[in-house]
C-alpha positions, 0 to 999 in steps of 0.5 A: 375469556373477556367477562372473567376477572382479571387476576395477577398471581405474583408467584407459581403456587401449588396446583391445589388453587392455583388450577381452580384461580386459572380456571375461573379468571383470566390469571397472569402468574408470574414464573420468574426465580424471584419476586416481581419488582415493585414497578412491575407488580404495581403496573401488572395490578393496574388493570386487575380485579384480584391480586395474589400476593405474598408476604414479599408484595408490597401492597400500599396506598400508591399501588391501589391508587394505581389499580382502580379495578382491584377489589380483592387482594387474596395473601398468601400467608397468615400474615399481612404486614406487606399489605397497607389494610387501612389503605386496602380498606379506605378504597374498599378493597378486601384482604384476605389471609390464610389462617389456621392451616399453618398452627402444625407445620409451624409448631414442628419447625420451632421444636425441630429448630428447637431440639436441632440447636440445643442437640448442636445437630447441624453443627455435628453434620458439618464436622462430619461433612469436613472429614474431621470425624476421627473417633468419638470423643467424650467431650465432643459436641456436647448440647442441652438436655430438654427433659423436664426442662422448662419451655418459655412460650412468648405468644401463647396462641394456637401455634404457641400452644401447639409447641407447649404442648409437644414439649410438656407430654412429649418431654415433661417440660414445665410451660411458661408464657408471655401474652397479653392474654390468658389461655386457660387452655394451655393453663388447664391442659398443659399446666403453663402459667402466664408470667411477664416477660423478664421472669420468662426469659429468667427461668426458661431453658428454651425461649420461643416466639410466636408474637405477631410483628407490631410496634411493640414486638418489633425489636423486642429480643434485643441486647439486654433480653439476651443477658437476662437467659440462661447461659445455657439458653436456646433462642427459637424464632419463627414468627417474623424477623424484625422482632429480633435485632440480629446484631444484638443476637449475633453478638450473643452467640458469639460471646456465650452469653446463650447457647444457641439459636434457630432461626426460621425468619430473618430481616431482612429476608434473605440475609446477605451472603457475607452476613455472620448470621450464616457463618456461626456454629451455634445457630441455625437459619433456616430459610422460611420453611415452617409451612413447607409441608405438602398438605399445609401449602395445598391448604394455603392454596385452596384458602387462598383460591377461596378468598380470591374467588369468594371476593370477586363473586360479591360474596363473603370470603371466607378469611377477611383481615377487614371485612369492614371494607366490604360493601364500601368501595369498589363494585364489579365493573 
């Protein structure tokens, strides 16, 4: 036991990596409801060679000062803006993410989110839930149509894609997208066209997000974004949170100047229980599930493993966010 590395997992994750992590190190996994609080995660990391984390880690600079063994930090998620990287990288410490795995999983969620708002399906469920369902009514429930409606794409990588390209062969949808990148392939293959931002959210039926979060996206749908859709518009997020402003969404929905919303991500994350984000009946929050799939967490989990174990062995990891790091800081005890 005592020449294996060290590893803190921060939470319990599924079997498909979790045993291999157990077997080649000497892992504490946290089993708490919750996430461990800073304090704690920061003082379990101090003795560590490898950390398991998740995007509700905090991973900073004062943490690496404070574990001087660390040599890996293996996330769980695609994502890793709860990680300092350049702090990672300056102590030479490596990052690793789990990339790929997620492209269908998440594609589903934003059109089940998507055809959920505009269909008012979880509203409907409500009603018939409360025992207000007497009769069909002509004029009851009504939502959007999707066919040949036009679909708006804000980051047209591989999960943006994937949406497009349900929508475009599945429901004749028109495709267009925002990025600052052309994707020929989406062009090609779908027929989207790559336009700026205010003419998407000018012409688009259905606006979904697939941004990363950075400077530039943080808070980017925001009061005035809103007034330029549709009335009739549906608003889907599932990238992160704070690329919305939540006051300015809310306000929306409640005045009509969009139709409905899904949401897969918040900020914070929860929301509170007294917040009107969960209490409007034109939106739907869904509590970050969009790779909540069985295959797909089983495949987050061997990435996940990999990298962990790649990383402790010297050898290259298979998923790096700075492979810069390695070989400049940190050695095997």
């Amino acid at each position: 036991m005592d020449d294996k590395p060290r590893v803190f997992v921060t939470r319990r994750l599924p079997a498909a990596g979790l045993d291999r992590v157990r077997a080649a190190c000497d892992a504490e996994v946290w089993d708490g409801p919750l996430p461990p609080p800073y304090e704690v995660l920061k003082e379990k990391a101090a003795g560590c060679d490898g950390l398991v984390s998740l995007l509700t880690d905090r991973i900073d600079a004062a943490l690496l000062d404070a574990a001087p063994r660390l040599r890996v930090v293996s996330n769980y998620a695609v994502g890793f803006n709860n990680v300092d990287v350049p702090a990672a990288t300056a102590r030479g410490v490596r990052v690793g993410n789990t990339p790929g795995v997620l492209t269908d999983a998440t594609a589903d969620m934003a059109f089940c989110l998507l055809i959920a708002a505009a269909r008012r399906v979880v509203d409907g469920h409500d009603y018939s839930r409360s025992g207000q369902w007497k009769t069909w009514e002509p004029l009851g429930h009504l939502g959007q149509d999707l066919v040949g409606r036009t679909l708006g794409v804000v980051g047209m990588g591989r999960i943006g894609y994937a949406l497009a390209k349900r929508c475009a062969r599945g429901w004749d949808m028109q495709v267009l997208y925002h990025d600052m990148h052309r994707n020929e392939k989406a062009e090609t293959e779908l027929g989207a066209r790559q336009v700026d931002l205010d003419v998407l959210l000018r012409e688009s039926d259905f606006i979904s997000v697939h941004t990363d979060l950075n400077e530039k996206t943080r808070g980017l749908f925001n009061a005035e974004r809103f007034r330029q859709m549709k009335p009739t518009a549906v608003f889907v997020n599932t990238a992160r949170g704070p690329i919305v402003v939540e006051r300015d969404l809310i306000e929306a929905l409640k005045s009509g100047v969009i139709f409905g919303a899904g949401l897969d991500v918040t900020d914070p994350e929860p929301p509170s229980s007294d917040n009107p984000l969960l209490r409007l009946p034109n939106l739907i929050v869904a509590p970050h599930i969009a790779s909540a799939t069985v295959g797909t967490r089983d495949a987050m989990a061997r990435i996940c493993a990999d990298n962990l174990l790649s990383g402790l062995s010297g050898g290259r990891m298979p998923h790096c966010v700075n492979p810069e790091a390695e070989g400049t800081g940190r050695k095997s005890p």
